[in-house]
One Martini backbone bead per residue (centre of mass of N, CA, C, O) as a GRO file, in nm:
protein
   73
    1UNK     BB    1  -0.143  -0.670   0.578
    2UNK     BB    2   0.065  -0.927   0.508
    3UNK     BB    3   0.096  -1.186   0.269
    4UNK     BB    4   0.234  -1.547   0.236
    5UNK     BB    5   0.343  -1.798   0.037
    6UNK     BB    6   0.433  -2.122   0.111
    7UNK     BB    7   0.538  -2.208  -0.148
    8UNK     BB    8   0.631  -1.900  -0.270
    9UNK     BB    9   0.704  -1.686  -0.099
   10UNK     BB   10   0.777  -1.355  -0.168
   11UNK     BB   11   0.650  -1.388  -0.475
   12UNK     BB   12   0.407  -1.416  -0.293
   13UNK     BB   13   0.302  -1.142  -0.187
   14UNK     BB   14   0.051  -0.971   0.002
   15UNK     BB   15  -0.197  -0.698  -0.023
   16UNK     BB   16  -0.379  -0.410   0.071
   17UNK     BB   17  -0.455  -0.166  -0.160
   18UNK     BB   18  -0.427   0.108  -0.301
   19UNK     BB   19  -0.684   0.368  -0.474
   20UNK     BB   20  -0.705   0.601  -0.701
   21UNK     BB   21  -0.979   0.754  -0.849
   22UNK     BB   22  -0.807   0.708  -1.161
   23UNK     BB   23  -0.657   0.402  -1.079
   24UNK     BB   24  -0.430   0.446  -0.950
   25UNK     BB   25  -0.134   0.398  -0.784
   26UNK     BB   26   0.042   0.473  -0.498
   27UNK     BB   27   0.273   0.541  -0.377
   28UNK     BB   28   0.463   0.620  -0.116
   29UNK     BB   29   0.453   0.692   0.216
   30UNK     BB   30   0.541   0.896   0.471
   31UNK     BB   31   0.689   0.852   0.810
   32UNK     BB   32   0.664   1.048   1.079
   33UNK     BB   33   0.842   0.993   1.401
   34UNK     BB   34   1.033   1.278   1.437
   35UNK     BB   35   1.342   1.347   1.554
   36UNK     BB   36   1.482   1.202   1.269
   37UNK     BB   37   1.615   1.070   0.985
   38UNK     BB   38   1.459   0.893   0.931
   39UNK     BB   39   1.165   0.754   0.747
   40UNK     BB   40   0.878   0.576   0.690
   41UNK     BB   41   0.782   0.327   0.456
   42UNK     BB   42   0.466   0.285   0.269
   43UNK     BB   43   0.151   0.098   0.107
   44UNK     BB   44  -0.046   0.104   0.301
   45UNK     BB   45  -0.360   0.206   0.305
   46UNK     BB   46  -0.408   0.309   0.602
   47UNK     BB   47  -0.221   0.600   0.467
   48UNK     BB   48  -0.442   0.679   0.234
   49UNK     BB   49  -0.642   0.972   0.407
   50UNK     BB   50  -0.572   1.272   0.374
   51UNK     BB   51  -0.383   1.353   0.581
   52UNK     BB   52  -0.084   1.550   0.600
   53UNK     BB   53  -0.064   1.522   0.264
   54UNK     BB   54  -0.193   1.298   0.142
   55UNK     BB   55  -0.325   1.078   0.008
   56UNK     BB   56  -0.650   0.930  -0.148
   57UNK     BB   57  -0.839   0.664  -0.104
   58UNK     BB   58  -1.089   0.506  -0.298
   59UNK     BB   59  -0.972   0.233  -0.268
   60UNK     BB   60  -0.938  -0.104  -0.306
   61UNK     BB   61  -0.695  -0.399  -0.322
   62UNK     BB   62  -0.576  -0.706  -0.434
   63UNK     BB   63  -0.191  -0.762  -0.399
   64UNK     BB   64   0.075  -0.852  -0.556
   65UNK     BB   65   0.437  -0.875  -0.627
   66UNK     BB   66   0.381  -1.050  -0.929
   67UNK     BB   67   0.108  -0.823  -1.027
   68UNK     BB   68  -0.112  -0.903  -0.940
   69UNK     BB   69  -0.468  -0.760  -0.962
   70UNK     BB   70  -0.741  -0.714  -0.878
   71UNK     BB   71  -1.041  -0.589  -0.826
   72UNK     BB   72  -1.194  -0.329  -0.702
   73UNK     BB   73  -1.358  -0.223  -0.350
   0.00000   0.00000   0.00000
């Protein structure tokens, strides 16, 4: 889920981020919704669990849009 302050709208949107095992963040994961041509893309946490060939995040952190990183969890 992700959160905006209320003072500063979109440039501070927050979200709990993945973190891989080398401490780097991983791209987008895409979403087979089925026999469509669209593809849904995320960055949300709970899409980086390793199966159907994703990536696994070892940890979370929590990541604003203007670049702040908190500690990884």
């Amino acid at each position: 889920m992700e959160w905006q302050s209320e003072e500063f709208g979109a440039s501070h949107e927050g979200m709990a981020g993945a973190v891989l095992a080398d401490g780097s963040e991983p791209g987008p994961e895409y979403l087979d919704a089925g026999s469509g041509s669209h593809m849904h893309q995320t960055n949300q946490w709970w899409a980086y669990n390793g199966r159907l060939g994703r990536q696994r995040a070892d940890h979370m952190r929590g990541s604003c849009s203007c670049g702040w990183r908190a500690a990884r969890h």
